[in-house]
C-alpha positions as a Markdown table, in Angstrom:
| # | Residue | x | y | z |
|---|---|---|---|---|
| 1 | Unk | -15.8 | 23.0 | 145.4 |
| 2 | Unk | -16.4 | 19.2 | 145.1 |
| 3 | Unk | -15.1 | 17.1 | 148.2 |
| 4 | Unk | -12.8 | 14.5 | 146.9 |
| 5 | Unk | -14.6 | 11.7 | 149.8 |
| 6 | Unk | -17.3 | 10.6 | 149.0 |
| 7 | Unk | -20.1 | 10.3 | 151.2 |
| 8 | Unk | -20.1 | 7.3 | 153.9 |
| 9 | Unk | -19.4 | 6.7 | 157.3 |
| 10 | Unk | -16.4 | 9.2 | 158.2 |
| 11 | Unk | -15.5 | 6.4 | 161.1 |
| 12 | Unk | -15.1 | 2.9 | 159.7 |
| 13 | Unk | -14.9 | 1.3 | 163.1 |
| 14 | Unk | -18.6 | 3.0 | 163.3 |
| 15 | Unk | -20.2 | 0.5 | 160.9 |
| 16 | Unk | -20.4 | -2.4 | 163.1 |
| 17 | Unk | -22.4 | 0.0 | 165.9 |
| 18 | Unk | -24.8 | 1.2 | 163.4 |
| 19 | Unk | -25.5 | -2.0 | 162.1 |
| 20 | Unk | -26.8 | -3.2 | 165.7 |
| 21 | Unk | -28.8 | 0.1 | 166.2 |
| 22 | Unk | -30.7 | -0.4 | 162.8 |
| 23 | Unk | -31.7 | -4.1 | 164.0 |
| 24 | Unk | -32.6 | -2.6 | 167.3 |
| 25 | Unk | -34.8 | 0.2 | 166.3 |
| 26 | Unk | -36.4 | -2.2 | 164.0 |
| 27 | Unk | -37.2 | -4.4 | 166.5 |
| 28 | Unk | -38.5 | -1.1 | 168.7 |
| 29 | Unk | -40.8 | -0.4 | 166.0 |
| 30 | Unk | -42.2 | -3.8 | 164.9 |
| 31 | Unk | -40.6 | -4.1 | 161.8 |
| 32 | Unk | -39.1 | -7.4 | 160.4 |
| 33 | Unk | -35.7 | -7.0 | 158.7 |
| 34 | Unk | -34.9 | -10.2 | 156.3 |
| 35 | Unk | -31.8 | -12.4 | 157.1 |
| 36 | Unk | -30.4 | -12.5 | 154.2 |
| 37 | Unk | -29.8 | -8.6 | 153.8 |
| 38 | Unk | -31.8 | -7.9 | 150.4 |
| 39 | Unk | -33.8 | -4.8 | 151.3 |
| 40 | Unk | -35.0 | -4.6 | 148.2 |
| 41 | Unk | -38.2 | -6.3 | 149.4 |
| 42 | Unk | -39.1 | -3.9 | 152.1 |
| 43 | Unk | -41.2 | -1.0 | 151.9 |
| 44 | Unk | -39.6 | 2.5 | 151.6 |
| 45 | Unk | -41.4 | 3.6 | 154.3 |
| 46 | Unk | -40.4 | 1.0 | 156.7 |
| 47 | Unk | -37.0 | 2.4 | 155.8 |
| 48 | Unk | -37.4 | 5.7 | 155.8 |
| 49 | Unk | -38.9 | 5.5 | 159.4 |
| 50 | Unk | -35.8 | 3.5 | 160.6 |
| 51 | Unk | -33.3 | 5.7 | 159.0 |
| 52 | Unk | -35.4 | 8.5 | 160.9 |
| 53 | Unk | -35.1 | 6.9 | 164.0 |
| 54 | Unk | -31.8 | 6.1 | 163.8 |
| 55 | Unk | -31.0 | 10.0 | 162.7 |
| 56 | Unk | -32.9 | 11.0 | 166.1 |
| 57 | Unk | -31.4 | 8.9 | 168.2 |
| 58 | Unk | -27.7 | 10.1 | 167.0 |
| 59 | Unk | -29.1 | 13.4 | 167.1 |
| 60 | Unk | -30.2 | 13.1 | 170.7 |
| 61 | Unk | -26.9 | 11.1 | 171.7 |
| 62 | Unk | -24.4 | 13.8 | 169.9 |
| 63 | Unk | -27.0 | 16.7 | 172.2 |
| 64 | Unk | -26.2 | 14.8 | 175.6 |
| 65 | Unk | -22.7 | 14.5 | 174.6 |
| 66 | Unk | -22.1 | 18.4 | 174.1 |
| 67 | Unk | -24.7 | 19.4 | 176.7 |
| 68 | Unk | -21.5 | 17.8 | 179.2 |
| 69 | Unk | -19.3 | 20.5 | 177.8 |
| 70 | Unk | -21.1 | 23.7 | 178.8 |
């Protein structure tokens, strides 16, 4: 069955927060993000390895999180 929502960030208030992580982890790994926000310049794998990051980092964050609630 089809979920009426459509993919995105389930907590609006979130956007802001991983906004600044995607500027930090690009800084972390050396990679120049433009000013302007066009993307459409940058290669996919400089994307795809910030999106990776960013996926192991929430990863490891939501892991220390429940590891409090053994």
């Amino acid at each position: 069955m089809a979920s009426s929502q459509s993919r995105g960030i389930v907590v609006p208030q979130a956007r802001a927060a991983l906004e600044q992580m995607k500027y930090e982890v690009a800084q972390e790994l050396g990679i120049q993000l433009p000013q302007d926000g066009y993307y459409g310049n940058m290669t996919t794998r400089d994307m795809g390895s910030i999106g990776g990051y960013i996926t192991r980092r929430l990863v490891q964050m939501a892991e220390q999180q429940l590891s409090g609630y053994r």
